[in-house]
C-alpha positions, 0 to 999 in steps of 0.5 A: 789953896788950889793948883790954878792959884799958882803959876805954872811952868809951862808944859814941854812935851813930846809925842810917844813915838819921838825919837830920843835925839828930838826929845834930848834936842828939846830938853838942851833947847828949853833948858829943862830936865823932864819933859811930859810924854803924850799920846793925842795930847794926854800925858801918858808919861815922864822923861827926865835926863836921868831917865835917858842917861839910865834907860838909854845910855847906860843900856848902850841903846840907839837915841835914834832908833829908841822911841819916847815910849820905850823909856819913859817912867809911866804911869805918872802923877797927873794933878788937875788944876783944882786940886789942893796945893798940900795935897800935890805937895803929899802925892808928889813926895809919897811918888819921889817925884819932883815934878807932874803935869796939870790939867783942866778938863783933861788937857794939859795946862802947865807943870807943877813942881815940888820946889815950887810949892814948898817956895809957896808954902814957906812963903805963907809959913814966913807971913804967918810969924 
């Protein structure tokens, strides 16, 4: 089974040189915890709300001043919408991370996470008995 198989979450994402209060201000609005960081609409990075909390609170640095860049998590997971269910679900496990963008062709089509596709696969696993 292939990732375009599924559904996925829609992509948040915010430009490399976004200040951090615009990029905490969209998490709060979208009532999401990570948020894929681009550069001329190709994802190039990761900010979860531990990452600003870690990276920027505990650091004492300026949410105003500090860009997107400055304290993403990179390089990241980046899964194309062909690519195998079990097999995002290997490279997502092997990486720690919980979540990655997917593509088509390149461009951003959505978001996968780990929860997701162990709901799919325990579903599967549920129809088989």
């Amino acid at each position: 089974m292939k990732l375009k198989q599924l559904e996925l979450k829609k992509a948040i994402f915010c430009e490399k040189n976004n200040d951090i209060v615009s990029v905490a201000k969209k998490l709060k609005k979208e009532k999401q915890r990570h948020i894929i960081v681009v550069d001329s609409k190709k994802p190039i990075g990761l900010i979860s709300t531990t990452d600003i909390n870690n990276r920027l609170v505990a650091e004492n640095k300026d949410p105003k001043k500090t860009k997107a860049i400055d304290i993403m998590t990179s390089p990241i997971l980046i899964k194309d919408i062909e690519d195998s269910v079990v097999e995002t679900y290997t490279d997502l496990v092997k990486s720690n991370t919980y979540s990655c963008p997917v593509t088509e062709k390149g461009n951003l089509k959505g978001t996968i996470e780990l929860r997701d596709i162990i709901n799919h696969l325990a579903k599967i696993q549920l129809n088989k008995k």
